[in-house]
C-alpha positions as CSV (number, residue, x, y, z in Angstrom):
1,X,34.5,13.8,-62.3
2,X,31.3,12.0,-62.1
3,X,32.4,10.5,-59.2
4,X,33.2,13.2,-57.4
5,X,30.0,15.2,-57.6
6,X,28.4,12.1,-56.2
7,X,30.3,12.1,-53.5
8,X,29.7,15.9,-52.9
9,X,26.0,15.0,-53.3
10,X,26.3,12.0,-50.7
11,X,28.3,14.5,-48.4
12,X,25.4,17.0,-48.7
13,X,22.5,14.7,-48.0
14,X,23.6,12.4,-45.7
15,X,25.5,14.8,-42.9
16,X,22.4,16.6,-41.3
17,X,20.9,13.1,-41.3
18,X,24.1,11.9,-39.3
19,X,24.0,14.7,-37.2
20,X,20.1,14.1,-36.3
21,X,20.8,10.9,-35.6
22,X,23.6,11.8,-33.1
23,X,21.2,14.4,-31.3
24,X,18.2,12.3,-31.3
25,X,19.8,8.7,-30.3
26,X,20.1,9.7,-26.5
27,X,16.5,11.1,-26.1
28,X,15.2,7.7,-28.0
29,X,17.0,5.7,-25.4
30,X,15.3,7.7,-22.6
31,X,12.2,6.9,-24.2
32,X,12.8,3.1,-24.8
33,X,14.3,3.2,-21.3
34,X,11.0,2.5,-19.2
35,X,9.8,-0.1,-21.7
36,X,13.1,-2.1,-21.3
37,X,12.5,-1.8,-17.5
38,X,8.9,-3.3,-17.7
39,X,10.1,-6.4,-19.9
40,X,12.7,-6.8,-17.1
41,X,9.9,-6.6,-14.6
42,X,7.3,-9.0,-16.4
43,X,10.3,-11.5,-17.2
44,X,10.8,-11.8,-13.2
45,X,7.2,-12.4,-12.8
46,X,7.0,-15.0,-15.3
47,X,10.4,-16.9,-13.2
48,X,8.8,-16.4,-10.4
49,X,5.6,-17.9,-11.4
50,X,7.1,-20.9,-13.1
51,X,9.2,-21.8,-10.2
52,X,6.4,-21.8,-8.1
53,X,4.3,-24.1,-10.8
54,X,7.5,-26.2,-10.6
55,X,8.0,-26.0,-6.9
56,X,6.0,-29.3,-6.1
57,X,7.9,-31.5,-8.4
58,X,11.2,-30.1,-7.1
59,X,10.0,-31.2,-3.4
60,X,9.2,-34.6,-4.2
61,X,12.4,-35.3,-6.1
62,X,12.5,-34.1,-9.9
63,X,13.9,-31.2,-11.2
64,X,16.8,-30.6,-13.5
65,X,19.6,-32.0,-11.7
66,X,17.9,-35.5,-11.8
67,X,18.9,-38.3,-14.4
C-alpha cells in the first residue's frame, strides 16, 4: 500500500513538471538557437585564420600530407 501512495505522490508531482518541460523545450531551443549560430560562425573564423597562419608552410612544402 505504501508503495502505491508513492507512486500516486510521484504521479502528482512530477506530471505538470513533464508537461512544462514539453511546452517550454521548443522556445529554449529558439533561444539557444542564435548562440549555436555564433559558435558556428566564430569556429569558421578561427579555420580560416589558422589556414592562413598555415598557408606559408603549405607553399613551401609541409603540411599534413608530408612524411
Amino acid at each position: 500500500m505504501l508503495k502505491f501512495l508513492l507512486w500516486l505522490l510521484l504521479l502528482v508531482v512530477c506530471w505538470p513538471l513533464a508537461i512544462l518541460a514539453v511546452l517550454l523545450w521548443p522556445l529554449l531551443w529558439l533561444i539557444s538557437l542564435p548562440f549555436r549560430l555564433l559558435g558556428i560562425m566564430v569556429e569558421g573564423v578561427f579555420a580560416f585564420l589558422r589556414s592562413l597562419v598555415m598557408l606559408p608552410a603549405r607553399v613551401l612544402g609541409g603540411g599534413p600530407g608530408r612524411t
